[in-house]
C-alpha positions in Angstrom: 68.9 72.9 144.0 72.6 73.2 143.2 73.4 69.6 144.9 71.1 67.7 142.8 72.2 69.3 139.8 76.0 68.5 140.9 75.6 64.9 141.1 74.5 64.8 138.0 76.9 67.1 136.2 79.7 64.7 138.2 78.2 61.7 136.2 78.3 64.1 132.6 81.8 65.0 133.7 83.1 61.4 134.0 81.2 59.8 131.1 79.1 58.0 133.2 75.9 59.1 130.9 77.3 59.1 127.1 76.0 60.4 124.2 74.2 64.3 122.9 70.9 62.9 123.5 71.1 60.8 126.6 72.8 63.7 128.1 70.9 66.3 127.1 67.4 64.3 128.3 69.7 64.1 132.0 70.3 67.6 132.1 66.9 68.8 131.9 65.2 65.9 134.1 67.4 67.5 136.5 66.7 70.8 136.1 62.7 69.9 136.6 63.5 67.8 139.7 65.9 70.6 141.2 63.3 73.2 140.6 60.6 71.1 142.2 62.8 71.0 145.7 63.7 74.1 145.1 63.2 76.4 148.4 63.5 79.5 147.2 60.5 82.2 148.0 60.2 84.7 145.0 60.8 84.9 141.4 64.0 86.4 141.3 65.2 83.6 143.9 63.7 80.8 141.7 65.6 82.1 138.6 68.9 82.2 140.5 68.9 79.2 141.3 67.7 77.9 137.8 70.7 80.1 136.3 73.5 78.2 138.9 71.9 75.0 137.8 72.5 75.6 133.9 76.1 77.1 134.7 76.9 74.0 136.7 75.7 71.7 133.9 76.8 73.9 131.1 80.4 73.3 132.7 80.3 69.5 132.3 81.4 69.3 128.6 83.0 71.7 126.2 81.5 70.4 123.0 77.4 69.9 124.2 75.4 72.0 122.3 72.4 69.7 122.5 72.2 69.9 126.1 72.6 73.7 125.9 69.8 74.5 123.6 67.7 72.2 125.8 68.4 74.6 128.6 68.3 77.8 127.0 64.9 76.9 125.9 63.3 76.1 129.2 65.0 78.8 131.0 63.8 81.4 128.0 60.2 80.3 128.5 60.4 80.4 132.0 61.9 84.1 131.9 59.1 84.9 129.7 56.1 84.0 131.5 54.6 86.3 134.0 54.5 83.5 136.9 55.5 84.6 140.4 55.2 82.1 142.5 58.3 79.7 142.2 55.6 76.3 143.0 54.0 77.5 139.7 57.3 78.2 137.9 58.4 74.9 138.9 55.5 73.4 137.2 56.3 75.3 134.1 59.9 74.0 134.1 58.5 70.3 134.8 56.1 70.7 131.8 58.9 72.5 129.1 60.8 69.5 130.2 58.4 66.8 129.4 57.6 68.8 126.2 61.5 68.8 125.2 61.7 65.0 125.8 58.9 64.9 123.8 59.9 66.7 121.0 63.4 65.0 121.1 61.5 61.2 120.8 59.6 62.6 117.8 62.7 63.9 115.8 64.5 60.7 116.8 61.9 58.7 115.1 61.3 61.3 112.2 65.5 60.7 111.6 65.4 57.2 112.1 62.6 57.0 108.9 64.8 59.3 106.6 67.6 57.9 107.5 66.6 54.1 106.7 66.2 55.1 103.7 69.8 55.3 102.8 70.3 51.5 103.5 69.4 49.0 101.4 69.6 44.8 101.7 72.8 44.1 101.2 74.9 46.8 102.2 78.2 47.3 104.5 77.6 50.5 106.6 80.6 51.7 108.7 79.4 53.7 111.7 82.4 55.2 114.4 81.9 55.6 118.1 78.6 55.4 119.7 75.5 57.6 118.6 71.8 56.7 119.8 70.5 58.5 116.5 72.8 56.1 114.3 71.5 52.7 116.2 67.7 54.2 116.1 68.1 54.2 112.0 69.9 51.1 111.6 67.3 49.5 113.9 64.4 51.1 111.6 66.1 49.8 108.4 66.9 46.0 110.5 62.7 46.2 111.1 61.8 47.4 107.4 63.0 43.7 106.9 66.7 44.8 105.1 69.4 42.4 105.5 72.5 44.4 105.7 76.0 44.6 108.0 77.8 47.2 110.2 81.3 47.6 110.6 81.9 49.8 113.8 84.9 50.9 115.2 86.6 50.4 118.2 86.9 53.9 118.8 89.9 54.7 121.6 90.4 55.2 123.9 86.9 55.1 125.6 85.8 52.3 122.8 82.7 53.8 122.7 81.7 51.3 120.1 81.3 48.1 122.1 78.6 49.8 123.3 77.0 50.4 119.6 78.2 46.8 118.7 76.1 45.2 121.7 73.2 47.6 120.6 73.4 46.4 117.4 73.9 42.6 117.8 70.8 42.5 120.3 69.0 44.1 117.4 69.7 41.1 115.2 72.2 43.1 113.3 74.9 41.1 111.6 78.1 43.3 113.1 82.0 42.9 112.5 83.8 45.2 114.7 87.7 46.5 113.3 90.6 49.0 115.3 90.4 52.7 114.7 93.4 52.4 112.4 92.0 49.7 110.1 89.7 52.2 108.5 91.4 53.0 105.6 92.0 49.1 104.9 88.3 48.4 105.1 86.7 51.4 103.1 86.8 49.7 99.4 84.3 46.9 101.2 81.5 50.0 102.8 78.8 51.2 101.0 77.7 53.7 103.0 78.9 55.6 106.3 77.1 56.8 109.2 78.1 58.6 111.8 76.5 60.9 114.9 77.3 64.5 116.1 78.2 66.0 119.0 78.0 69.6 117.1 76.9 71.2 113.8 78.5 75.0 113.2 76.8 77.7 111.5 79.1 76.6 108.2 77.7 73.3 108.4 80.8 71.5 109.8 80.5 68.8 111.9 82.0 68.2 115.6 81.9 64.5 116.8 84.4 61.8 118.4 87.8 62.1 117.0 89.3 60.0 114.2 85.6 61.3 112.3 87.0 63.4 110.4 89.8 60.9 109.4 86.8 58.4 108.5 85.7 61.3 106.3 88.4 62.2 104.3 88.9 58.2 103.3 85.2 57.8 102.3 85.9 60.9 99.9 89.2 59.4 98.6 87.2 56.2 98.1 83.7 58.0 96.7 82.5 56.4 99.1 79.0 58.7 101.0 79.1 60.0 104.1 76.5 60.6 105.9 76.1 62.6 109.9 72.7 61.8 111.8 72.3 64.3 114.1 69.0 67.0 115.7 69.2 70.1 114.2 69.3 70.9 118.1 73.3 70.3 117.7 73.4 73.6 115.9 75.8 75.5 118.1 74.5 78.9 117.8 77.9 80.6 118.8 79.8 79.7 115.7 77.3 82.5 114.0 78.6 84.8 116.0 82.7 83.9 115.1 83.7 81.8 117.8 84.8 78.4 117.4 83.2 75.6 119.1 85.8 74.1 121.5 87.5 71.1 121.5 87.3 69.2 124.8 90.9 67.2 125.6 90.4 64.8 128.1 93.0 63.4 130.6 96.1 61.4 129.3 95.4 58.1 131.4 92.5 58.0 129.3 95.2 56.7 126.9 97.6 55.2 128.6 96.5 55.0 132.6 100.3 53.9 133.5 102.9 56.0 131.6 106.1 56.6 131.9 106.5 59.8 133.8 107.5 62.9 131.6 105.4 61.5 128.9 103.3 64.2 127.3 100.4 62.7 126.1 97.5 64.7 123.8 93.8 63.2 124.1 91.5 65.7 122.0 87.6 64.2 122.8 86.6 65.2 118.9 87.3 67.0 116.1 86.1 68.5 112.8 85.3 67.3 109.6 84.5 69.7 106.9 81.0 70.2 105.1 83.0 69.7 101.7 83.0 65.5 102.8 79.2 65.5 104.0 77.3 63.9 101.4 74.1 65.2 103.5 72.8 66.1 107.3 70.1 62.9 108.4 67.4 65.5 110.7 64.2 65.7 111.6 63.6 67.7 108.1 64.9 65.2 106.2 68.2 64.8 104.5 69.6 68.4 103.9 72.9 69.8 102.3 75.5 70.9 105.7 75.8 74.0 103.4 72.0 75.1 104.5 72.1 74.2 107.8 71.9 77.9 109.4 68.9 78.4 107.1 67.0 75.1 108.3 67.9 75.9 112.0 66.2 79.5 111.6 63.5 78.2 110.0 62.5 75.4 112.5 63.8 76.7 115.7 64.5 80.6 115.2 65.2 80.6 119.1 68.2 79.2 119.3 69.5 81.9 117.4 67.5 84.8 119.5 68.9 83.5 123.3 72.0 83.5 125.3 
């Protein structure tokens, strides 16, 4: 099972699959394939294995809650049922897997309807980095008929948003691209700013793609709203217990591949922007306040907050 589930974690590890969602959807259509080779003979077998697989993948990234509420569902369900034999328990895991996908295609679409409701004919919307969620609502809003523009980011040193300028240019989407650094210089000519999530903490701050929380604090200098489209399935249920959610810092030749040697050079994946600058959450309940996000979470999926 493990090897299956390594290839995949390699391909997490070295961005090869990008973004909460597409990651998350790997990680458990791994899992169900893994436990459907799996070889093991009893129950207790079968659950090892499945544990070593969600270690492995929990390992990939720091800051991927998504993908880690996916497979502390699955695995709670499976510990819960009374199944024995590991060909029927692979079956369950092959089903909860399905079901997740599922369920993640429905609050996809559900955000995409809410959140096309922000934009309006006309309008300059300035998105950062690559987020599936933020194309899916600017795609609704483009098919609603609304003729408006995007102004994405280059987003160093991955540039992360060709790929959400390509997205949106096949989608008809009239798109002007600007450097990370230009932001402030642009603001006075946006309307409206949309960005994605990698995390959500239990005080409604929000973890994505570094320079985010930059973009947020010029949008409030400007009065400008800001909005994060995320699944309330970024909730990263350790931050209600006091810990922090991590930062992941990624290798220097990320930045600059050939440096001079004795260089130090710092490469933080994300950071932080404050619930104070988020004019509202974009989820699958609609748009809610960042300051009520532990309350919606609880509400909606109360087992996030009840397993490891």
């Amino acid at each position: 099972m493990s090897e299956i589930v390594r290839r995949v974690a390699e391909r997490i590890r070295n961005l090869e699959i990008q973004g909460a969602r597409n990651i998350a959807m790997a990680a458990i259509s791994v899992l169900a394939e893994a436990a459907e080779s799996s070889k093991a003979r009893n129950r207790e077998g079968f659950l090892r294995e499945l544990l070593e697989a969600k270690e492995i993948l929990f390992n990939t990234r720091e800051t991927e809650p998504l993908m880690r509420n996916a497979l502390r569902k699955i695995l709670f369900e499976v510990k819960e049922s009374r199944l024995t034999d590991p060909r029927e328990l692979a079956g369950l895991v092959s089903s909860l897997s399905r079901e997740f996908i599922k369920g993640l295609e429905a609050s996809n679409r559900r955000i995409a309807e809410y959140g096309s409701k922000r934009i309006r004919s006309g309008y300059r919307v300035l998105t950062h980095c690559h987020s599936s969620t933020v194309v899916g609502i600017l795609r609704r809003a483009r098919e609603e008929g609304k003729d408006f523009e995007v102004l994405c980011t280059e987003s160093r040193p991955r540039y992360q948003g060709r790929i959400t300028a390509r997205e949106l240019l096949e989608e008809g989407i009239r798109t002007t691209m600007i450097v990370d650094s230009a932001v402030r210089n642009f603001m006075k000519t946006v309307d409206l700013v949309l960005v994605g999530a990698d995390a959500i903490t239990s005080e409604g701050n929000v973890v994505n793609k570094i320079g985010t929380s930059m973009i947020a604090l010029v949008a409030y200098e400007a009065r400008i709203p800001f909005y994060v489209a995320s699944e309330l399935l970024k909730f990263s249920p350790q931050t209600t217990y006091g810990e922090y959610e991590k930062i992941e810092e990624r290798s220097g030749e990320e930045v600059w591949k050939d440096a001079p040697p004795g260089l130090i050079i710092r490469n933080p994946a994300f950071d932080v922007t404050r619930r104070d600058y988020i004019h509202g959450i974009i989820c699958e309940e609609g748009i809610i306040s960042p300051h009520t996000i532990l309350e919606v979470v609880r509400r909606r999926y109360p087992w996030v907050l009840a397993v490891d």
